[in-house]
Structures are given as structure tokens and as C-alpha cells.
MIDOKOL-519443 format. One record per residue (C-alpha): x, y, z. Coordinates in steps of 0.001 Angstrom, whole numbers, plus 500000, padded with zeros to 6 digits. Layout:
% residues N
R/X/Y/Z
...
END
This chain:
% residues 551
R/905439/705674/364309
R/908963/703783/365312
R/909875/706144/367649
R/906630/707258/369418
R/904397/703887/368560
R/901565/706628/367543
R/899991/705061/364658
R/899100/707083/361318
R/896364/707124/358990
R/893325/706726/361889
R/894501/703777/362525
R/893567/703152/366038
R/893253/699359/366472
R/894668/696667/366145
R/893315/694702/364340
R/893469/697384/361523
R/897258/697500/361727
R/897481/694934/358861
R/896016/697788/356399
R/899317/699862/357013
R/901541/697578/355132
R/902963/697788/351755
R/900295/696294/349147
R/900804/693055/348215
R/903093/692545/351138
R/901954/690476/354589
R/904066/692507/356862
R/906262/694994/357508
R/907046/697759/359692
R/909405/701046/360379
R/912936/700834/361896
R/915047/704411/362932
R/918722/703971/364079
R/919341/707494/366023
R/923452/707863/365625
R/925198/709688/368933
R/922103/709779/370682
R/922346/711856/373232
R/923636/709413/375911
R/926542/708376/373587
R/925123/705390/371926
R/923698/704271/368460
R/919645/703806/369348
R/917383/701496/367321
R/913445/701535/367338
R/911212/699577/365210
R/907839/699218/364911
R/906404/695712/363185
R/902848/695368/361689
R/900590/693688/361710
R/901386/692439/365468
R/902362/696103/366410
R/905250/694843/368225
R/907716/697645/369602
R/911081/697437/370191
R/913177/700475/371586
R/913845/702977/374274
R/911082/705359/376388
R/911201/708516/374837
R/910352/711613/376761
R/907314/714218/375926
R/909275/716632/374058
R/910911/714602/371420
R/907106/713312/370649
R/906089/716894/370139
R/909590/717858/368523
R/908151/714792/366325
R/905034/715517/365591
R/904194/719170/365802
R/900716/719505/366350
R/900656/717138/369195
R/901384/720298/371527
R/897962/721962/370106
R/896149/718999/370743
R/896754/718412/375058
R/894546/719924/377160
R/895245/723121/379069
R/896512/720717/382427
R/898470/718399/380047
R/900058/721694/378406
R/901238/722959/381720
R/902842/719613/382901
R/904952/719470/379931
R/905942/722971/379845
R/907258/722430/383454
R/908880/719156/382492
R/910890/721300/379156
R/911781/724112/381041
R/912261/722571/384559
R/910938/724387/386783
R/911272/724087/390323
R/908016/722250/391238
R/908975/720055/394062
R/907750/719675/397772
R/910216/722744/399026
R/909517/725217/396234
R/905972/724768/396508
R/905474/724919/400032
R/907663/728349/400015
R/905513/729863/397825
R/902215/728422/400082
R/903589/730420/402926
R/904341/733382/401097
R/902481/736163/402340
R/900581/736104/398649
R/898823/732614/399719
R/899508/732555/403723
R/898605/728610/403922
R/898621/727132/407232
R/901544/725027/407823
R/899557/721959/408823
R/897986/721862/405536
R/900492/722281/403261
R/902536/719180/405008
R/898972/717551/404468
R/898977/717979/400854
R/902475/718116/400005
R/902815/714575/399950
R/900327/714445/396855
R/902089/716854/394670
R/903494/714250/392129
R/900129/713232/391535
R/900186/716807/389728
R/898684/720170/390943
R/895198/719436/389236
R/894687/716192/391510
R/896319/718313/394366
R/893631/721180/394097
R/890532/718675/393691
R/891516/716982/397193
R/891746/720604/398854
R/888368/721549/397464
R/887199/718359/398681
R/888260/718747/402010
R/886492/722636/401868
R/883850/720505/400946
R/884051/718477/403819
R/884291/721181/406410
R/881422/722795/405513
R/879299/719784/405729
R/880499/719266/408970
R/879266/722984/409582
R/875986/722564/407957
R/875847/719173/410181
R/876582/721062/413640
R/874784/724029/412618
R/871767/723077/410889
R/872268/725842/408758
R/873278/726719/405127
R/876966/727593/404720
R/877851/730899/403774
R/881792/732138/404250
R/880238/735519/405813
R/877508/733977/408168
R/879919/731605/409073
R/882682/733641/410006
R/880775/735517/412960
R/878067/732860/413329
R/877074/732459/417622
R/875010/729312/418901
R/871661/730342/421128
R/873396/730631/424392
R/870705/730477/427567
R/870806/733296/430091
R/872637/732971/433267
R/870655/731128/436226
R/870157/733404/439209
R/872205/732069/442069
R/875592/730993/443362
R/875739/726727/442356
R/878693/727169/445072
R/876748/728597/447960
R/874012/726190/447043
R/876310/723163/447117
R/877189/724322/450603
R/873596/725050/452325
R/872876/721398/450884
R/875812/720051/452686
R/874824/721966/456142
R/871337/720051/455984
R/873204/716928/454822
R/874588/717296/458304
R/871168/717836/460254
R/869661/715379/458376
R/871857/712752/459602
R/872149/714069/462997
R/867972/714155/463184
R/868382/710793/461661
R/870672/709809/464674
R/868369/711469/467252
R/865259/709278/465551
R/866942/706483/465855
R/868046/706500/469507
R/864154/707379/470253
R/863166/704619/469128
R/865778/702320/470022
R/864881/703325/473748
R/861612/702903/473221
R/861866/699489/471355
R/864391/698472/474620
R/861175/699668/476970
R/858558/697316/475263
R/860898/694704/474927
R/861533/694482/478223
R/857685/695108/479310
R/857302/692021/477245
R/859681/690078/478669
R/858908/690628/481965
R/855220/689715/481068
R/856164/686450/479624
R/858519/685511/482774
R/855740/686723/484954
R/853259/684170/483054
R/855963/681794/482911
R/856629/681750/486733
R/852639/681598/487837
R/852873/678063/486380
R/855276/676662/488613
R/852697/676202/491548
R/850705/673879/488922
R/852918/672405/487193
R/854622/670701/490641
R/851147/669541/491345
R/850221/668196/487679
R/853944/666332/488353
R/853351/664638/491847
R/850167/663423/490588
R/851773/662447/487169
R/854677/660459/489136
R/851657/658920/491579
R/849833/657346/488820
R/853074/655930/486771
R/854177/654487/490252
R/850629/652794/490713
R/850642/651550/487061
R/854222/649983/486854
R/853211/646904/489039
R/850686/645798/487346
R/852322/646089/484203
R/855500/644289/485567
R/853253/641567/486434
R/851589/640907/483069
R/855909/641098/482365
R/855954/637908/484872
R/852794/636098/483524
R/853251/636565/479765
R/857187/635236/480065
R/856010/632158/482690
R/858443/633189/484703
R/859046/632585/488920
R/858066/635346/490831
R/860676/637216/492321
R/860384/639119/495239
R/860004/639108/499455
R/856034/639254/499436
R/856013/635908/497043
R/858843/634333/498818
R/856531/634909/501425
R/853484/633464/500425
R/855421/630255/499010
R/856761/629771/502253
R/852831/630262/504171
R/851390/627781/501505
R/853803/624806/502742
R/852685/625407/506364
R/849104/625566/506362
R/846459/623609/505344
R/844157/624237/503003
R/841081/622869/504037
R/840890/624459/507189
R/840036/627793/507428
R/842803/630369/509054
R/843971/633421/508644
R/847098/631821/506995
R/844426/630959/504378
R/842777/634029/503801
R/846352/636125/503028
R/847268/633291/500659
R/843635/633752/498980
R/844124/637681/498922
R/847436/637116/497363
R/846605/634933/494831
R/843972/637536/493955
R/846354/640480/493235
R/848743/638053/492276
R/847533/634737/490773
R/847650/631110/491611
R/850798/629981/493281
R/849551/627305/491309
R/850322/628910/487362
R/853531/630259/488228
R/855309/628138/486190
R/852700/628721/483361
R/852804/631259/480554
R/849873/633593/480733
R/848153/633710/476873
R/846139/636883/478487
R/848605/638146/480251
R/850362/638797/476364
R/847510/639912/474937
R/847021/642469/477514
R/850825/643430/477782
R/851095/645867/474939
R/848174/647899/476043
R/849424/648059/479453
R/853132/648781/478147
R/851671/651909/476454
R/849784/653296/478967
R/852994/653192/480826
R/855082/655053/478317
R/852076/657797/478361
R/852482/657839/481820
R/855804/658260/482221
R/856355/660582/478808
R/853826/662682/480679
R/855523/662965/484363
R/859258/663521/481823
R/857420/666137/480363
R/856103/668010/483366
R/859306/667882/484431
R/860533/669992/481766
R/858174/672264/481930
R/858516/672618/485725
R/862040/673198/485424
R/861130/675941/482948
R/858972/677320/484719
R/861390/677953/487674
R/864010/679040/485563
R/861537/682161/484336
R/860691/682824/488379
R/864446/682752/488846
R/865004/685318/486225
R/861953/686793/486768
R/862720/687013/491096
R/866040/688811/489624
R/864451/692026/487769
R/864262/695356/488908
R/861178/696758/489650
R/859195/697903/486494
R/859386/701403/485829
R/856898/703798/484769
R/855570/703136/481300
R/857698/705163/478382
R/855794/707158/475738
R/857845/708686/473271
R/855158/709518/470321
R/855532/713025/470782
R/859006/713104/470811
R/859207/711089/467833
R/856627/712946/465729
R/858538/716585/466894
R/862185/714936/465631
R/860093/713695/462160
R/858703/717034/461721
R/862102/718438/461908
R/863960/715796/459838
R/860710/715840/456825
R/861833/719907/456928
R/865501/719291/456374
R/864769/717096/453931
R/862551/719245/451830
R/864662/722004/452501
R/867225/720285/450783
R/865771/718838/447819
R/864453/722557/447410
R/868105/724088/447353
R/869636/721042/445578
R/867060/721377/442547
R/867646/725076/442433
R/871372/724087/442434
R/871253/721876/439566
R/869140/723879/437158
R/872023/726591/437714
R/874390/723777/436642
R/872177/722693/433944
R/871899/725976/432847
R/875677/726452/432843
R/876332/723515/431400
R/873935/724604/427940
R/876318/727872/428620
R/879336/725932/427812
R/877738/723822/425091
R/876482/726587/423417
R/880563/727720/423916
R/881523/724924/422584
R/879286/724397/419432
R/880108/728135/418754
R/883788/727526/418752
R/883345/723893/416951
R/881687/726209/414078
R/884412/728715/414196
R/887024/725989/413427
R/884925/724321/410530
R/884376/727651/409035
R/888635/728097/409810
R/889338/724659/407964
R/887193/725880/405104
R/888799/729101/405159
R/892321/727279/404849
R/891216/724541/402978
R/890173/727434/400406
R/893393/729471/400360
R/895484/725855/399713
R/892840/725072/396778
R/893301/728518/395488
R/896833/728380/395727
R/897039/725476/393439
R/894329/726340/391549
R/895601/726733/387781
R/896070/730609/388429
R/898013/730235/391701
R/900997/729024/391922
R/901251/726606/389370
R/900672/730288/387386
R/903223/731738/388614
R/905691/728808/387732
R/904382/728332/384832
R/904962/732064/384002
R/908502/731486/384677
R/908297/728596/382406
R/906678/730139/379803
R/909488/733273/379503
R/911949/731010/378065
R/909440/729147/375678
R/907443/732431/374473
R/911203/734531/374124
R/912321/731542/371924
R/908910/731424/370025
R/909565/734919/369166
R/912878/734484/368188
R/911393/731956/366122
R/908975/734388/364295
R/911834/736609/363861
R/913860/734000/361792
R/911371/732200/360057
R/909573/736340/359230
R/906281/734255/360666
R/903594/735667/362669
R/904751/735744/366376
R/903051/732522/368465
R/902695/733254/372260
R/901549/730521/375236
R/899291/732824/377166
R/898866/731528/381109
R/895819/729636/380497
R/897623/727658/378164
R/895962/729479/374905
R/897668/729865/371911
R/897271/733021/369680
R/899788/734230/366768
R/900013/737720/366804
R/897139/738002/369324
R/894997/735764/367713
R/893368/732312/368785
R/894715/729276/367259
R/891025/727990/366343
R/890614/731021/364023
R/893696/730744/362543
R/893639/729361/358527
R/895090/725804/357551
R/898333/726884/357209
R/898577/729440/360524
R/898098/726630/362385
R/900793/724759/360570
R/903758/727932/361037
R/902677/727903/364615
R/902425/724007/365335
R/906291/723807/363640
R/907661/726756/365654
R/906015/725373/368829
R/907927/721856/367351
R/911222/723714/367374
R/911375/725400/370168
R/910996/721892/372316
R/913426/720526/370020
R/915682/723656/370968
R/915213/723836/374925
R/915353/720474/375511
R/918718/719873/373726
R/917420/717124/370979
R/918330/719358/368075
R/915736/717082/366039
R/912389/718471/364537
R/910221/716560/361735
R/907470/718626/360078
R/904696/716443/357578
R/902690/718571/355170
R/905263/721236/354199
R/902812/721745/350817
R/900420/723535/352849
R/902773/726599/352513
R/902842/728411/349349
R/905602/729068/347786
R/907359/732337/349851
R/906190/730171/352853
R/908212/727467/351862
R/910973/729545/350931
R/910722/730796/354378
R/910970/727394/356128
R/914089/726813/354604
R/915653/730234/355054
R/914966/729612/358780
R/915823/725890/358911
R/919356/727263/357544
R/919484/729746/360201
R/918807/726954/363237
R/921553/724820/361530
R/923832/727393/361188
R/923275/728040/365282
R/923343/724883/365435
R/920552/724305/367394
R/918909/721664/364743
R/920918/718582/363943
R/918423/716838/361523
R/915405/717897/360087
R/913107/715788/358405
R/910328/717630/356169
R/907695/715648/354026
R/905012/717092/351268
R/903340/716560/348369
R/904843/717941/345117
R/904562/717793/341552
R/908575/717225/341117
R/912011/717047/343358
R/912891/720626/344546
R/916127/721649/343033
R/918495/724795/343854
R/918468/723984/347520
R/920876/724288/350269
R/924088/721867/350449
R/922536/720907/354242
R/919527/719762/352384
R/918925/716104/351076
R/915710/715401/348873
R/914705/711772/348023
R/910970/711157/346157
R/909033/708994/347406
R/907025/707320/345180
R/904527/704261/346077
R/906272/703348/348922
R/910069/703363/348119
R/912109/706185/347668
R/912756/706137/343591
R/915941/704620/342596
R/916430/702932/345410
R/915439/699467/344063
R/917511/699766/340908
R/920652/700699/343118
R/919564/697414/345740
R/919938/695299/342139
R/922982/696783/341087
END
């Protein structure tokens, strides 16, 4: 319990550690000083109860089986092979192991191995699991692209639907569509010059139609001006005089310089023909009388008068414009050539449309037969594809496979482990030999059988001889030269005679250093070896060991 911290009894927890000390006694605990351990130095390990506080060095694997014998019988088959590997140490690293992968036995794919080797000290259990997982994997992936169920056989010559061929050359196609590419646009070309002509006909028909209307009007529109010009130059007059009236302003001018001057000569009251102009002046013109005077009518009819001014002369502006249009279009007009004969190009045009509608369906014909050939390929190749795609899941499964079986617990972890177990099962029957015992073998599954028998059937004590020669042969191949053996009474007496005979033998060989064997017995053995010590142990103490403490 010092040395390995494996508590006895069933005592598992801890809070039961307290029932493992001494009665009476509210702690204690077990303390082993190893002298010349095997690096040199004096070792100390103690284990205190109730806290279960340890003190002391890691041990390895073997001296807890060299301690306890039937801990060996009690790992599993995996935990059986690791330590036999560790005890005899064999070559399990990444080099060894990936020689023995591309041995021709196992032929794994390089790739893989470097894949896996990594994981190797997880142990070859773990190692084996992820291969089979990656198997795994692959064939999902081939289920998944398939849509089939997996099966190494199918798999291995499985072929995706591929489509027949399409009848036709996609290359000869591609060209014929290119050749009507090229009389397509030139048709297009040809279209488009008929009509341009045709459009440059009727838009100069039109034009010379509107500069033929345009120049008809000039005739008019010279009259419609002198008239226009007439009537403003009739209006302004009056209009300048109702200027003159409503301002109250002298009148300027010959004729009523004129008629001043007549009005000082004559005389009024006769009648003359001085008289009668002065009278027909004043009528067009007013009173000599109010020229002085502001004319209240005269502003009230100004605006009116104003207006029908600006109408007047807006319209003669306006003629003018229009005239001077007008004679611009007969200018232009004067300056064309003389119309040709009227252009009809509607049969040309439909016999160019005819032949560019053909081209065209010509082409979409070819370029649709074209492209199912390429679609048709295309499936060709995917089918290709998918086929190959397959092939390489059902590969990776394939290789996956060989590296899981290769590490599988009868590859090559067999195989090392049969190199292992010569050592181990020539020293177990060297052991059989000494101690006259049934001979205990390690099969490759990790089974344990004395003379060919299966540890489970073996009695009580079977399982005792084989647990303590399992015990000593650690002790012996991994150089601790200790072994410790509990329940000795379960041997009968020749059995117990044997133990010692053959414990003599391993010290004489000197492959044992210190043996430590407990039982049960009525009284202390006597008439042993002189490399035997006995000490009774008797509720707790080792008799006689208190008295000689007093003394």
C-alpha cells in the first residue's frame, strides 16, 4: 500500500480509510525505506491514513505486479499487451512500426501510415479505432456519391450510368455556326444600308415638301407685312397725340408751327380760307387754344391706344420673321436638285429579311444540335468522374482497412508482442521447471493457461502458482530482483515446500534480492533456509517487538 498507494481490504474510498488503522489508534499509516535502490539511493515511501496522504517516488508497472501478483491476471487483454511491451521493450516506435506497415505482409500506403503515425503513443488500440473510423468515413462518402449500399466487391468494379455518345462532330458544328455568324451580320449590314437609303429618300421627300410649303408663303406673307406696317404707320399719330394732350405739352412740329403762325395773322371773325385750315386743324388737332392744358381724356384713352400700337407693331415684327423665314426655305428650296423618281425598296427589304430570318434559324438549329452534343459529353465526363470519385472512396477504404488491420490486435502489435512474449513465456517455463509447477504460458491474445489450460478453470491455488511465477518473472526481466507473494497458506504443504526450494534457487542466481511472503499459520515455521527470516505477526505488531522497544 506504501509503495503502490493501492489500498487493501476493499477499501476503496476515502472516507473509509480511517477503518484501516490500528484499533484504538486515530492514525497511522505504512512507511518502506528501499536500500540501494536501483538508481543508487536509499528510497522512502509512506502512506498516512486516514488523510491517505502519499509521499514517495513513481513507480513503474512492473514493480506493482512484481508487488502484487495477481494484478497481471486482472488487466485487460490491451492493458496486458502494453505492459508486456513496456517489460520486454520492444521496438514499438514511429520507425519500427511503419517498417513493418510497408512490409509486403501489410503493404500500407505511405500517406497513411505518416497519417497515423503521429498517434501511436496514444497506443495501438486508439490507433486502430481512428483507422476504422476513417474506413468508416470513406464508405459513407461512397454510399453518399453513390446512393448505394457499400459492399468491398460491388465497390471495387462499380461504373456510374454513362449516356451514349451524341451523333455529330460539336467541332464541325461550332464552325457551320460561325459561317452563319458571318452572313448573319453581313445580311444584317445589307438591311441596314436598305433602309438607311430609303430613310435618306423620305427624308429628303419631306424636306423638300416642307421648303416647298414654306416658300409658297413668301408671296403672302410680304403682303400681310406692307399692310401690317400701313396700319402701325396710320395708328402712331394719333397715339403720339393723345402722348401730347395727356402730358399738356407744346406741340412740336412744322404743321403746328404753322398754324400758330396763320392764327396771329388772320382774323377770326371774318371768314377766309386762312380760317377754314385753322378750323380743319384744330379738328385733327385740337384747340390752339388747350395747348397748354392737360387732356383728362386724352389719359384715359392713352393706354388703349398704346396697346393697340404694340399689337400693331408686335404684328408687322412678327411678319417679319416669318417673311424672312419664308425666304430662307425658297432660298434653300431654289438650291435643290430636281426630285428624283420615287424609291421603293419593300421588296428588296422583305428578300434580304427572308434571307437573314433563314440564317438565323439555320443557326439556332445547328447551335442546339451543338450543345446537346456538349451536354451530352459533358454527363460523359461526369459520369467519368463520379466513377473514378467512387473508385478512390472504395481505394481509401481499401487502405484505410489494411492500416486498421495492421494494427488490429493480431497485426502487428501480434507480431511484436510475439517477440515480447518469447522472453516472458521461456522464463515462465524456466520458472515451472524450478519451482516443479505446472508450466504458465501468455498465449497472443493475452490468455493465460498452465499446462494448456485457462486460468478461469484453474483451482484456488493454480491460480496462485501461476499469479507468483507471472510475479517473478517481471521481477526478473525488469532487473528489480524484488517479488512479494500474500497468501502463501493456500499451498499445502509439498507446495510450500516447493516455493521455498525455488525461492532458494532464484537467490542463489541471484535474480531475487528480497522476497517478502505472508500467510496464515498455526505456528512460526522452523528448519528453514539461513536466507530466510520469519517474524509472527500477531494483532498488528510483529511479537516481541514491543518488549524489545521497552527494553
Amino acid at each position: 500500500m506504501a509503495i503502490t498507494r493501492a489500498t487493501v481490504r476493499d477499501i476503496n474510498l476515502k472516507k473509509e480509510y480511517a477503518a484501516l488503522v490500528h484499533e484504538g489508534e486515530k492514525a497511522g499509516g505504512a512507511q518502506v525505506m528501499i536500500q540501494g535502490a536501483p538508481m543508487g539511493d536509499d528510497i522512502s515511501f509512506a502512506f498516512n491514513m486516514p488523510k491517505g496522504e502519499f509521499t514517495g517516488p513513481e513507480i513503474s508497472e512492473s514493480m506493482r505486479v512484481a508487488l502484487y501478483g495477481q494484478r497481471f491476471a486482472n488487466m485487460t487483454a490491451d492493458e496486458r499487451r502494453t505492459f508486456l511491451f513496456e517489460l520486454t521493450k520492444c521496438k514499438r516506435n514511429a520507425e519500427a512500426v511503419k517498417a513493418r506497415m510497408l512490409a509486403p505482409q501489410w503493404a500500407c500506403q505511405a500517406a497513411k501510415i505518416d497519417a497515423v503515425l503521429p498517434l501511436l503513443r496514444t497506443g495501438f488500440p486508439s490507433v486502430c479505432d481512428h483507422a476504422k473510423s476513417k474506413a468508416t468515413e470513406a464508405k459513407g462518402a461512397w454510399r453518399q456519391l453513390t446512393g448505394e449500399t457499400y459492399g468491398a466487391v460491388k465497390a471495387a468494379s462499380w461504373v456510374a450510368d454513362i449516356p451514349e455518345k451524341a451523333e455529330g462532330d460539336a467541332v464541325a458544328l461550332a464552325e457551320q455556326v460561325a459561317g452563319l455568324d458571318k452572313i448573319i451580320a453581313t445580311q444584317n449590314e445589307s438591311l441596314g444600308a436598305i433602309k438607311s437609303i430609303a430613310r435618306t429618300a423620305q427624308d429628303a421627300a419631306t424636306k423638300r415638301a416642307s421648303l416647298a410649303e414654306a416658300a409658297g408663303k413668301v408671296p403672302n406673307l410680304a403682303d400681310q407685312l406692307e399692310r401690317a406696317k400701313a396700319e402701325r404707320d396710320e395708328y402712331l399719330p394719333k397715339v403720339e397725340s393723345l402722348r401730347q394732350r395727356a402730358a399738356g405739352k407744346a406741340r412740336v412740329g412744322l404743321v403746328h408751327d404753322m398754324a400758330i403762325y396763320l392764327d396771329g395773322q388772320i382774323d377770326r371773325s371774318e371768314v377766309s380760307d386762312g380760317q377754314q385750315l385753322l378750323a380743319r386743324y384744330e379738328k385733327e388737332h385740337g384747340a390752339l387754344s388747350d395747348v397748354a392744358k392737360i387732356d383728362t381724356e386724352a389719359q384715359a384713352a392713352l393706354p388703349e391706344h398704346e396697346e393697340g400700337l404694340r399689337v400693331l407693331e408686335n404684328r408687322a415684327k412678327n411678319l417679319q420673321r416669318d417673311l424672312e423665314a419664308a425666304m430662307q426655305a425658297k432660298a434653300q428650296y431654289d438650291a435643290l436638285e430636281p426630285a428624283g423618281e420615287a424609291l421603293d425598296a419593300s421588296a428588296e427589304l422583305a428578300e434580304v429579311e427572308g434571307l437573314l430570318a433563314t440564317a438565323k434559324a439555320d443557326r439556332q438549329r445547328i447551335e442546339n444540335q451543338r450543345l446537346d452534343i456538349v451536354a451530352a459529353d459533358r454527363k460523359r465526363a461526369e459520369a467519368k468522374a463520379k466513377t473514378d470519385a467512387a473508385l478512390a472512396h472504395h481505394t481509401d477504404v481499401a487502405e484505410w482497412t489494411k492500416v486498421a488491420d495492421s494494427l488490429a490486435p493480431d497485426g502487428i502489435p501480434s507480431e511484436i508482442l510475439a517477440e515480447a512474449l518469447t522472453p516472458v513465456n521461456a522464463t515462465l517455463a524456466q520458472a515451472a521447471v524450478d519451482a516443479e509447477w505446472m508450466k504458465v504460458e501468455i498465449g497472443a491474445d493475452m490468455a493465460i493457461t498452465a499446462d494448456g489450460r485457462p486460468y478461469q478453470l484453474l483451482s484456488e491455488s493454480e491460480q496462485w502458482r501461476a499469479d507468483a511465477m507471472i510475479a517473478q518473472v517481471v521481477a526478473e526481466l525488469s532487473g528489480l530482483k524484488i517479488l512479494m507473494l500474500d497468501r502463501v497458506d493456500v499451498l499445502d504443504l509439498p507446495g510450500r515446500a516447493q516455493l521455498f526450494n525455488w525461492m532458494d534457487t532464484l537467490a542463489e542466481l541471484d535474480l531475487v534480492d528480497t522476497v517478502l511472503l505472508f500467510a496464515t499459520l498455526k505456528e512460526l515455521p522452523t528448519g528453514l533456509g539461513e536466507s530466510v527470516q520469519c517474524h509472527w505477526v500477531e494483532n498488528g505488531t510483529i511479537a516481541g517487538q514491543r518488549q524489545q522497544e521497552a527494553a
